[in-house]
C-alpha positions in Angstrom: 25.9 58.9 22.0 23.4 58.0 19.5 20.8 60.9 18.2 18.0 58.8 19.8 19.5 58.5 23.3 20.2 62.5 23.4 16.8 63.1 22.1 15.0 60.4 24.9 17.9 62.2 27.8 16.5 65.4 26.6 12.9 64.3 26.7 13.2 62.8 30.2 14.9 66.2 31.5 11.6 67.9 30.3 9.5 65.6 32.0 11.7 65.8 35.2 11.3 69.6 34.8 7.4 69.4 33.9 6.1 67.2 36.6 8.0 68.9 39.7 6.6 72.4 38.2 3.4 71.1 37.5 3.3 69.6 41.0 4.3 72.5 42.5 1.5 74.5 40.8 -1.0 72.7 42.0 0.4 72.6 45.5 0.2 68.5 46.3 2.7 67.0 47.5 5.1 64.2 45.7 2.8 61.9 47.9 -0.7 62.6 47.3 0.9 62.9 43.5 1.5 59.1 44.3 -2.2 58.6 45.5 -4.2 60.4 42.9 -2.3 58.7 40.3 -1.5 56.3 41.7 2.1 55.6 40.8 4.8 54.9 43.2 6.1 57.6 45.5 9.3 56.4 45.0 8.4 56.2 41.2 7.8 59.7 41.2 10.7 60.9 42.9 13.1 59.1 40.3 11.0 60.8 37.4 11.5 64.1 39.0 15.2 63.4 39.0 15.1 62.4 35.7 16.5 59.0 36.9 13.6 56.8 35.4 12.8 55.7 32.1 9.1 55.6 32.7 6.4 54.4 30.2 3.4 56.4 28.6 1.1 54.7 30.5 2.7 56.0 34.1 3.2 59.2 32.2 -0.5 59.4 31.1 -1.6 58.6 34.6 0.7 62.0 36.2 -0.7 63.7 33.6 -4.5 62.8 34.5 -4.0 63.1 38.2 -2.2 66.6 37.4 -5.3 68.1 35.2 -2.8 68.7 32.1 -2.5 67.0 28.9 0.1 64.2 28.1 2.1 66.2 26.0 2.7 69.0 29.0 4.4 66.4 30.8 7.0 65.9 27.9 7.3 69.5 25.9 10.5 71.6 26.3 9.5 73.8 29.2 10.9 77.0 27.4 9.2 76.0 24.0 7.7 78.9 22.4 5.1 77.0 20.2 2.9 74.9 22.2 1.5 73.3 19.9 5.0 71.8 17.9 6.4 68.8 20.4 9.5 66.7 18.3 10.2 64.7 21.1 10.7 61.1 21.2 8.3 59.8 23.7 9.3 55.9 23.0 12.1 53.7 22.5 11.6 50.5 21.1 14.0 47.6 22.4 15.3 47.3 18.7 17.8 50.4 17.7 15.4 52.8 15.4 12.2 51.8 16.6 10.5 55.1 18.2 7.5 56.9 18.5 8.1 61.1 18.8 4.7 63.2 19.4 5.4 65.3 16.6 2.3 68.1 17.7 -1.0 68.8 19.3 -4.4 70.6 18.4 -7.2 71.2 20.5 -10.1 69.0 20.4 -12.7 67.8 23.3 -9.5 67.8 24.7 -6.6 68.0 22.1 -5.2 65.6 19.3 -1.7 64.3 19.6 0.1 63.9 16.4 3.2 60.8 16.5 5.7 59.9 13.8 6.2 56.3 14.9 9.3 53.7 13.4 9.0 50.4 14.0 11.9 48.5 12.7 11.3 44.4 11.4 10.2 42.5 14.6 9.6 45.3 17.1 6.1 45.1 18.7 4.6 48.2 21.0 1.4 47.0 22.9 -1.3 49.4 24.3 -3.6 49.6 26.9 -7.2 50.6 26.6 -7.4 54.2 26.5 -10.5 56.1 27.4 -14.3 55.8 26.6 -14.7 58.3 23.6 -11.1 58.4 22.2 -9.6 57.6 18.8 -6.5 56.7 17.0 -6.1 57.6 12.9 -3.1 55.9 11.6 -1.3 56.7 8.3 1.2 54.6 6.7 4.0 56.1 4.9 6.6 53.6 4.4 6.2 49.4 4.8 3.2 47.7 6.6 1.7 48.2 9.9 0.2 45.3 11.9 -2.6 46.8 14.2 -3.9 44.2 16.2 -7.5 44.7 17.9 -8.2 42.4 20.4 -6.8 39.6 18.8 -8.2 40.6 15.2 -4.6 41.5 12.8 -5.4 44.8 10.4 -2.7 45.2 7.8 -2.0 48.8 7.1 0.2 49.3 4.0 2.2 51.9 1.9 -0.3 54.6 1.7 -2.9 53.9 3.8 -4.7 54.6 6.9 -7.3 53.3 9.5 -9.2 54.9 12.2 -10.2 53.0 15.5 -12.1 53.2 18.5 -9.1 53.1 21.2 -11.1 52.4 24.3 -9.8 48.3 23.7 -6.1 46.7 24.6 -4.4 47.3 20.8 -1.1 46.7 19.7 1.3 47.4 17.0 3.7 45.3 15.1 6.0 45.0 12.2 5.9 41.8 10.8 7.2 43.0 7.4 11.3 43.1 6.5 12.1 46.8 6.6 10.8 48.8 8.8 7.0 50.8 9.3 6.8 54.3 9.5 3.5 55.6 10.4 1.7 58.9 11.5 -0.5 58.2 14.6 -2.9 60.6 15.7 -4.5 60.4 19.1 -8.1 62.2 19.5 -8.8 63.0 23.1 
């Protein structure tokens, strides 16, 4: 099995693990989980089984509707650093693209640090977030297509970009090797 399917099994084990602990510590039940968050019941149950690939956006919705930060859903529940992550949160459709939340600081909220790889073609699209967060990009290796809206901003070798991510955004490689970029997420 390839390094990036272990790590994603490993990361959906620790979301498995987190929600049903996290659920249980705030004594609701996998159905009013499904109401507050609104996410499926049956949704829900597969996550807890580790049965579901689910994406960030269902996993950022848990994590509101639980009062705990994204990363909390995905961390290794034994990890003795809090604030180091390494886990590959994303798995692009073409082999090597991924996004792994490398770490966290507190902030308002906390800051979420990403490595992200986006091989030649691969495209990862984004919802709004919420009113009074941020994203700072750094490019380390090819170019970055951050599309705003429907506005392109190149990002090349070397360079970085901050943003207001309360707007639909996306990322894409349009380049021939692939992108490697830090993200950071202010919250």
């Amino acid at each position: 099995m390839p390094k990036d399917s272990t790590q994603r099994t490993s990361v959906l084990q620790h979301v498995s693990q987190n929600v049903r602990r996290l659920r249980h510590a705030a004594d609701m039940s996998q159905t009013a989980l499904a109401e507050k968050s609104g996410v499926s019941r049956r949704m829900l149950v597969a996550i807890e089984a580790g049965e579901k690939n689910v994406s960030l956006t269902t996993l950022d919705r848990v994590a509101e509707a639980l009062d705990v930060a994204f990363s909390d859903l995905i961390q290794a529940p034994d990890a003795r650093d809090p604030s180091r992550i390494n886990e590959v949160a994303w798995a692009g459709s073409i082999p090597g693209s991924k996004a792994v939340l490398l770490s966290k600081a507190t902030a308002t909220r906390e800051v979420e640090q990403w490595e992200w790889c986006l091989q030649p073609g691969e495209v990862y699209p984004s919802q709004a977030d919420a009113e009074g967060w941020s994203e700072q990009i750094f490019v380390f290796e090819g170019c970055l297509t951050l599309m705003l809206g429907d506005q392109p901003q190149q990002i090349g070798t070397g360079e970085f970009f901050m943003f207001a991510s309360n707007q639909p955004h996306s990322y894409r490689n349009d380049g021939e090797v692939a992108a490697r970029f830090v993200r950071n997420v202010v919250i």
